[in-house]
DSSP file (Angstrom, degrees, kcal/mol; ACC not computed):
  #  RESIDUE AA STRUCTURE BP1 BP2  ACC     N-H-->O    O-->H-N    N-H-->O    O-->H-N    TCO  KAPPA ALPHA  PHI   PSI    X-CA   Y-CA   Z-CA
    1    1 A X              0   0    0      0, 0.0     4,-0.4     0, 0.0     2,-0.2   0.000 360.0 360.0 360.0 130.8   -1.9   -6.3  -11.7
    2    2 A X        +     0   0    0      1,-0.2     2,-0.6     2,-0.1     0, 0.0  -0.393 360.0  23.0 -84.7 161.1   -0.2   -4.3  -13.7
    3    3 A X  S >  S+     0   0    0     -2,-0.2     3,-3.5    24,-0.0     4,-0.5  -0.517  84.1 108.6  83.7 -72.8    2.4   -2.1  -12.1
    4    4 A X  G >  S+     0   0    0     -2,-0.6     3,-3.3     1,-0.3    -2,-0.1   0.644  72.7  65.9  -0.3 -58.3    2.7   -4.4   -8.9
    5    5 A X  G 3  S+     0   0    0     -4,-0.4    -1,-0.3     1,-0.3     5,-0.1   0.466  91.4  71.6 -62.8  -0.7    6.5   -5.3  -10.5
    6    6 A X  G <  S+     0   0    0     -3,-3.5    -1,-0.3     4,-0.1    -2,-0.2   0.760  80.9  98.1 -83.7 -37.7    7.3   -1.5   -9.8
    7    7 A X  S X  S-     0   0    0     -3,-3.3     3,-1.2    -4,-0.5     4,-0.4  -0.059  79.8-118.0 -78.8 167.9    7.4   -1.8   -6.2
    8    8 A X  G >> S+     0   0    0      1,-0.3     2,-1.2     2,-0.1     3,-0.7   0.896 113.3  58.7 -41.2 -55.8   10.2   -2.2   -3.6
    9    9 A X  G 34 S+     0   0    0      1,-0.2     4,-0.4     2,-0.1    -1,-0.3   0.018  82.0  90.9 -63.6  29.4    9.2   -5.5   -2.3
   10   10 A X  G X> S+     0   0    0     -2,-1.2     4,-3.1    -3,-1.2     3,-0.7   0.834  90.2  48.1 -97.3 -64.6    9.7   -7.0   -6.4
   11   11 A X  H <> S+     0   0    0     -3,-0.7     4,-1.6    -4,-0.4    -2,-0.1   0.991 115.0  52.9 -37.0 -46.2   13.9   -7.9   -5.5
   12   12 A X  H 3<>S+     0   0    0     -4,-0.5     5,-0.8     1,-0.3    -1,-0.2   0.833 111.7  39.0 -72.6 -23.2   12.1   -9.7   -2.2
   13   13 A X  H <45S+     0   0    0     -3,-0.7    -1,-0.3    -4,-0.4     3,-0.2   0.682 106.6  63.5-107.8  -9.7    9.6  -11.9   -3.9
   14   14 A X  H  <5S+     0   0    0     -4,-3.1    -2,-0.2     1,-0.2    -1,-0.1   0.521 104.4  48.1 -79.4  -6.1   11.8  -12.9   -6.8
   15   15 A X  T  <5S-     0   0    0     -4,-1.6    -1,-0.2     2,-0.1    -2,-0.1   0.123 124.7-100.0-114.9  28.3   14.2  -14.7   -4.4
   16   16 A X  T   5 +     0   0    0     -3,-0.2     2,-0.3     1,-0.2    -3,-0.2   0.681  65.0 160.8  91.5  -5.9   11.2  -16.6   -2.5
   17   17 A X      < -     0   0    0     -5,-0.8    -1,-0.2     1,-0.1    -2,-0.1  -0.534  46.1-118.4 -49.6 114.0   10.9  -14.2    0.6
   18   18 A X        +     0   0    0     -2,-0.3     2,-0.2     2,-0.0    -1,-0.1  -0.235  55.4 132.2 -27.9 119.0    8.0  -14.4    2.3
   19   19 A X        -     0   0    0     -6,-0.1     2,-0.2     2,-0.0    -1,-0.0  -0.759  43.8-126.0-148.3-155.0    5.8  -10.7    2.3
   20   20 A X        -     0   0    0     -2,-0.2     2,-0.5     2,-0.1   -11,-0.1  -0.784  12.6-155.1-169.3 133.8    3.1   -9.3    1.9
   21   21 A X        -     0   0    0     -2,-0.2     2,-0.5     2,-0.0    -2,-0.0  -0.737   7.6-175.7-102.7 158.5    2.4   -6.6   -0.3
   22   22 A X        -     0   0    0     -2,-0.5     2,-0.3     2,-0.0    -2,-0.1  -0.993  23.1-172.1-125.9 133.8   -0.9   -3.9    0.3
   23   23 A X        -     0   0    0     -2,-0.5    -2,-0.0     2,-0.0   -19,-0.0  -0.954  32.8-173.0-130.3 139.9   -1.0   -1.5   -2.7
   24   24 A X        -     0   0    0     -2,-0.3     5,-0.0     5,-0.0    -1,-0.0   0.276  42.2-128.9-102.0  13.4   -3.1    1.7   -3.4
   25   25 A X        +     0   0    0      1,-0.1     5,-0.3     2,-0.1    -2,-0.0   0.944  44.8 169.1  45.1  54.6   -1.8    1.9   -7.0
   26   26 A X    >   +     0   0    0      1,-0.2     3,-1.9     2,-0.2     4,-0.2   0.766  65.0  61.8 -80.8 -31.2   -1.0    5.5   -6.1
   27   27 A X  T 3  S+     0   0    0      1,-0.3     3,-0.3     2,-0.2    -1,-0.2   0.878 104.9  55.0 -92.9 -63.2    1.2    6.2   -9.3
   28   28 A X  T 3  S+     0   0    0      1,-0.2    -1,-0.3     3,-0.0    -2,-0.2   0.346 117.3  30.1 -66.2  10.9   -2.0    5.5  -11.0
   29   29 A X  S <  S+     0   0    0     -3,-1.9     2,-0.5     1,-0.2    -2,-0.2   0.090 113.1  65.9-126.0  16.6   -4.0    8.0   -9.1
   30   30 A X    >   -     0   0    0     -5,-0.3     3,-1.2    -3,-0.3    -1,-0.2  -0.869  54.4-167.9-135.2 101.0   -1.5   10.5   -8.5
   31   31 A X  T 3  S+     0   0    0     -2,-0.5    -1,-0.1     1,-0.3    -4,-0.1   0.622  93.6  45.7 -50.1 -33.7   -0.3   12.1  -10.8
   32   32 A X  T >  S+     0   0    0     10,-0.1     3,-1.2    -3,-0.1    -1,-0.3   0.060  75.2 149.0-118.3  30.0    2.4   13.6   -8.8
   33   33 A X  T <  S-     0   0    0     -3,-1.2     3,-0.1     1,-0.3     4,-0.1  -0.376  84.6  -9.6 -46.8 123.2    3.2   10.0   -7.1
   34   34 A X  T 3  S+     0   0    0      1,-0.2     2,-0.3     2,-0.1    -1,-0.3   0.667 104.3 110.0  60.1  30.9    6.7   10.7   -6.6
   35   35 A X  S X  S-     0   0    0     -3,-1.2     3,-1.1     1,-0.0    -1,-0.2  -0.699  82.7 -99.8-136.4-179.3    7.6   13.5   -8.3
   36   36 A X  T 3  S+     0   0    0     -2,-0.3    -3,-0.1     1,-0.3    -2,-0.1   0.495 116.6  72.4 -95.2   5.1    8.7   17.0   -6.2
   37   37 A X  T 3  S+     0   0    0     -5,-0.2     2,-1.0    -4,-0.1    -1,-0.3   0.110  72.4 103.4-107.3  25.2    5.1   18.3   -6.9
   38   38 A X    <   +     0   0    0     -3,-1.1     2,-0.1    -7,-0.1    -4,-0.1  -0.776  53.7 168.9-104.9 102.7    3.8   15.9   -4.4
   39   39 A X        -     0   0    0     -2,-1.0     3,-0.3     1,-0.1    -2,-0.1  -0.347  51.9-109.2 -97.2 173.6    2.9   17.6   -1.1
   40   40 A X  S >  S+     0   0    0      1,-0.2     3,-0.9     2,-0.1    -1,-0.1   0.810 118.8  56.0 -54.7 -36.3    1.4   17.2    1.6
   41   41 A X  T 3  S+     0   0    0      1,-0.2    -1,-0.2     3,-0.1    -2,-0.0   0.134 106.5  56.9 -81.9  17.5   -1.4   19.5    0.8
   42   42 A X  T 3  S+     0   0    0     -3,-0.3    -1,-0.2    -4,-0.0     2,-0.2   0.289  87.1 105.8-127.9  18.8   -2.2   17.1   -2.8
   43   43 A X  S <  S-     0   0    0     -3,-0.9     2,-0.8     1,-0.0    -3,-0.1  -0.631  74.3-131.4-110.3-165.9   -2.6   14.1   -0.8
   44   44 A X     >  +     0   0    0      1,-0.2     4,-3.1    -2,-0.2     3,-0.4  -0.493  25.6 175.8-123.9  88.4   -5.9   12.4    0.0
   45   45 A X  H  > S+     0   0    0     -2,-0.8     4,-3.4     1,-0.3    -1,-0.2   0.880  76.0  56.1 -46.4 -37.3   -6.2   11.6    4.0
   46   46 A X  H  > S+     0   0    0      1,-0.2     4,-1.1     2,-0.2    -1,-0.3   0.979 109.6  37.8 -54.2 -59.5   -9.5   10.3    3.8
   47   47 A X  H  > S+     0   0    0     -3,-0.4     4,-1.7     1,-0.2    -1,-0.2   0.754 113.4  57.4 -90.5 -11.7   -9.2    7.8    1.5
   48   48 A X  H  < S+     0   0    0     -4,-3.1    -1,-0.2     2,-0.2    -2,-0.2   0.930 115.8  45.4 -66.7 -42.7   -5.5    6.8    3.0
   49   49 A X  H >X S+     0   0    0     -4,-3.4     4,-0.9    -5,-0.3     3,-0.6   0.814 106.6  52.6 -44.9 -40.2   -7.6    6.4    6.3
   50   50 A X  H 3< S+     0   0    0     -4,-1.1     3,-0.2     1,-0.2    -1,-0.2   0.835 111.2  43.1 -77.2 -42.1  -10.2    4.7    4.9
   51   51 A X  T 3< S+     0   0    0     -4,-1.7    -1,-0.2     2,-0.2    -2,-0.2   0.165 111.5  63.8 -73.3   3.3   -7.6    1.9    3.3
   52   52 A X  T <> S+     0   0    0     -3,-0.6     4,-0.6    -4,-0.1    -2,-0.2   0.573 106.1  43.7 -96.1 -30.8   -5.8    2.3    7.2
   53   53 A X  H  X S+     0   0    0     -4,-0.9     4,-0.6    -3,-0.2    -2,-0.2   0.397 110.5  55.1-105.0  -0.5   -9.2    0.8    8.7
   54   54 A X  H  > S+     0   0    0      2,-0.2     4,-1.6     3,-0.1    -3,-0.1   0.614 111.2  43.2 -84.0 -46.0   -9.6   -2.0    6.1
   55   55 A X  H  > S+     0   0    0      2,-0.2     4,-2.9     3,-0.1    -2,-0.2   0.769 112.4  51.8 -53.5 -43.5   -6.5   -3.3    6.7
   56   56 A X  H  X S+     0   0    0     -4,-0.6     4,-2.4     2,-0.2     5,-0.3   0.943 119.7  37.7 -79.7 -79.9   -7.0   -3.0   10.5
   57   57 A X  H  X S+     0   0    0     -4,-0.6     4,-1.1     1,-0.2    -2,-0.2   0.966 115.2  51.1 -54.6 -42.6  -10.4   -4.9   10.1
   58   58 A X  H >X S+     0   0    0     -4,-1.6     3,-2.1     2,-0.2     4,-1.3   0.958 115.1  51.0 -42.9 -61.6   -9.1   -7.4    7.3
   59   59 A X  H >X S+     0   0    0     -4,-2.9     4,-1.9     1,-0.3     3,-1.4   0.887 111.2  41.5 -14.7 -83.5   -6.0   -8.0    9.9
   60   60 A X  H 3< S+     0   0    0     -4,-2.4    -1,-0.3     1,-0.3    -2,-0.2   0.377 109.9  59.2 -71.8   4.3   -7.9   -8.7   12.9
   61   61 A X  H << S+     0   0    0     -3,-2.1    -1,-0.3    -4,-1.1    -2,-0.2   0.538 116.6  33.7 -96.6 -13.2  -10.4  -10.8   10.8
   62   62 A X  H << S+     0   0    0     -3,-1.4     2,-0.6    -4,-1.3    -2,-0.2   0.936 115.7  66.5 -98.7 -52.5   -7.3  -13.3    9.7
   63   63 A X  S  < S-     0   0    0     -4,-1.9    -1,-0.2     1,-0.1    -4,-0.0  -0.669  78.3-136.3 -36.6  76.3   -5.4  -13.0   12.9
   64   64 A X        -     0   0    0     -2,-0.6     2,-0.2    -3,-0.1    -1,-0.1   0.037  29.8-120.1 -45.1 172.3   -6.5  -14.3   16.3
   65   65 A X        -     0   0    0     -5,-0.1     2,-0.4     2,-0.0    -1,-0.0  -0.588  31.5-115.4-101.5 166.4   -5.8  -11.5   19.1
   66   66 A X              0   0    0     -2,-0.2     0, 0.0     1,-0.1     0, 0.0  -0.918 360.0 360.0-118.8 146.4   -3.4  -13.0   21.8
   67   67 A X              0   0    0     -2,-0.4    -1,-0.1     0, 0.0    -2,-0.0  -0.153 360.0 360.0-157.4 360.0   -5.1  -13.3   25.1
C-alpha cells in the first residue's frame, strides 16, 4: 500500500520486530492529517468508531477469550 512506509512502526519492521500495523490511511483522507489545522471538531468519530468495532470483532474472531 502505498504510504504504509510513512508510519512509525517502518524503523520496527525493517529490523524483524514482530507488530502489527492497523491503518486508516488518514493522511489520505484528511487533509489536515497532521498539520495545526487538525482539530478536534474536523475529525470523523463515527467512522473512527466504526474501524474501533471491526477491530474489536476481527480480534475476538482470531483470538480465543481466556476462561
Amino acid at each position: 500500500m502505498p504510504g504504509a512506509d510513512l508510519s512509525d512502526n517502518w524503523p520496527h519492521r525493517e529490523e524483524s520486530y514482530p507488530g502489527l500495523m492497523i491503518t486508516g490511511t488518514a493522511f489520505l483522507r484528511n487533509p489536515r492529517y497532521h498539520l495545526p489545522t487538525e482539530r478536534v471538531d474536523t475529525l470523523d468519530y463515527e467512522r473512527m468508531a466504526a474501524v474501533v468495532r471491526a477491530l474489536e470483532h476481527t480480534i475476538r474472531g482470531v483470538w480465543p477469550t481466556a476462561e
